[in-house]
LOFI-5498 format. One line per 2 residues: number of its first residue (from 1); for each residue x, y, z of C-alpha. Coordinates in steps of 0.02 Angstrom, whole numbers, plus 50000, padded with zeros to 5 digits. Layout:
REM LOFI-5498
NUM> X,Y,Z ~ ...
REM end
This chain:
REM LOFI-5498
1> 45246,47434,50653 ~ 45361,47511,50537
3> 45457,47653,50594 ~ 45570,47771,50517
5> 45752,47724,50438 ~ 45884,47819,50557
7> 45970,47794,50408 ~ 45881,47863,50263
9> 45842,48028,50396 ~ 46049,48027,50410
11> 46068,48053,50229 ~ 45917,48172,50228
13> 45994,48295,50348 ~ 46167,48307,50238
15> 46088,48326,50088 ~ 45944,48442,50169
17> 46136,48548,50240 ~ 46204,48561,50049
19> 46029,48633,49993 ~ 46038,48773,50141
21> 46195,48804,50094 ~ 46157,48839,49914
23> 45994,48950,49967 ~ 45880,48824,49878
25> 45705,48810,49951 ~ 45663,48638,49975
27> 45563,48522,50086 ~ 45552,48320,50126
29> 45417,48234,50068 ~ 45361,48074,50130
31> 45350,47931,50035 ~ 45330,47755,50063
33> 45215,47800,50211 ~ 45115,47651,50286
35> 44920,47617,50242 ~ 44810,47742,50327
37> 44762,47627,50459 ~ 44955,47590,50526
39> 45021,47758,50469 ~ 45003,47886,50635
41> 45115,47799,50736 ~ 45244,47808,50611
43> 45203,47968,50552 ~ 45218,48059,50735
45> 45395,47982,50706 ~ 45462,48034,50562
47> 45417,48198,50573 ~ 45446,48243,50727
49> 45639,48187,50689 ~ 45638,48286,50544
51> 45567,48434,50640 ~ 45708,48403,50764
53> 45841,48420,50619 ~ 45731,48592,50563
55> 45691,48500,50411 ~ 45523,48558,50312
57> 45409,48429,50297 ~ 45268,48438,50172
59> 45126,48355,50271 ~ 45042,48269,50135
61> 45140,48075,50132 ~ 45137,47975,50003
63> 45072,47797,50041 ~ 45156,47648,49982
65> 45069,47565,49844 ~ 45114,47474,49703
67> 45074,47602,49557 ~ 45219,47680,49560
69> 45330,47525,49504 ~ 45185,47439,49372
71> 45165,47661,49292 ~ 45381,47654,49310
73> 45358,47476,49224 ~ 45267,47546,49089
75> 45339,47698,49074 ~ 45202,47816,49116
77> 45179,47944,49258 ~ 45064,47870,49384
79> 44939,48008,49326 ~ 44923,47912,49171
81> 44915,47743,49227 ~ 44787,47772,49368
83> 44715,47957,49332 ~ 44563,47934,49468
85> 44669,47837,49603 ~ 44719,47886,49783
87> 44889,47885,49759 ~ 44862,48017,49611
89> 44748,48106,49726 ~ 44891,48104,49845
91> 45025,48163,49734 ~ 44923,48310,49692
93> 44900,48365,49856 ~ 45094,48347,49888
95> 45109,48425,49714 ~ 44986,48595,49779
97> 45067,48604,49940 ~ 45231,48620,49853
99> 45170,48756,49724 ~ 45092,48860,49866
101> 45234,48863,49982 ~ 45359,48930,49830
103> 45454,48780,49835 ~ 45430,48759,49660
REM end
C-alpha cells in the first residue's frame, strides 16, 4: 500500500507558509497518486494531512503513469503525445478545477 511521504508533505507545508506569506493563491495537487483500484486508502491519507496543515487540496489526483516521462522524453506536453488518454483527461480536470477556483 503506498502511503504518503512525511517527507515530501514537510517540504509542502514550508513552501505552502512562503506562498501565504506572499498572498499568492495556491493549492496542492496530487500527483503520482496510485491506480484507481489501490488509490482510496492512500488518498484518505494524504489529504487528510494536508487538510490538517490547512493546505488546499485540488481533489482531482493525478495517477501515476508513464506518459509523463516518454511526452518529457520527447519533448511534448502529454496533451500532445496522448490527446484522448486518461491521464490527459485527468490533467484537464485538475487544470478546470484550478481555473474555477481563481487559482490561476
Amino acid at each position: 500500500m503506498t502511503q504518503p511521504n512525511p517527507v515530501d508533505i514537510d517540504a509542502l507545508v514550508e513552501t505552502w507558509a512562503i506562498v501565504q506569506h506572499l498572498g499568492k493563491h495556491a493549492a496542492a495537487v496530487i500527483t503520482q497518486a496510485p491506480p484507481a483500484a489501490q488509490r482510496a486508502r492512500a488518498m484518505t491519507l494524504t489529504r487528510g494531512r494536508l487538510e490538517r496543515v490547512g493546505i488546499q487540496t485540488c481533489p482531482d489526483a493525478l495517477t501515476y503513469t508513464l506518459s509523463y516521462p516518454y511526452a518529457q522524453a520527447e519533448a511534448l506536453a502529454l496533451q500532445e503525445r496522448e490527446p484522448t488518454s486518461k491521464a490527459r483527461a485527468e490533467l484537464a480536470e485538475a487544470w478546470g478545477w484550478l481555473k474555477r477556483t481563481g487559482i490561476l
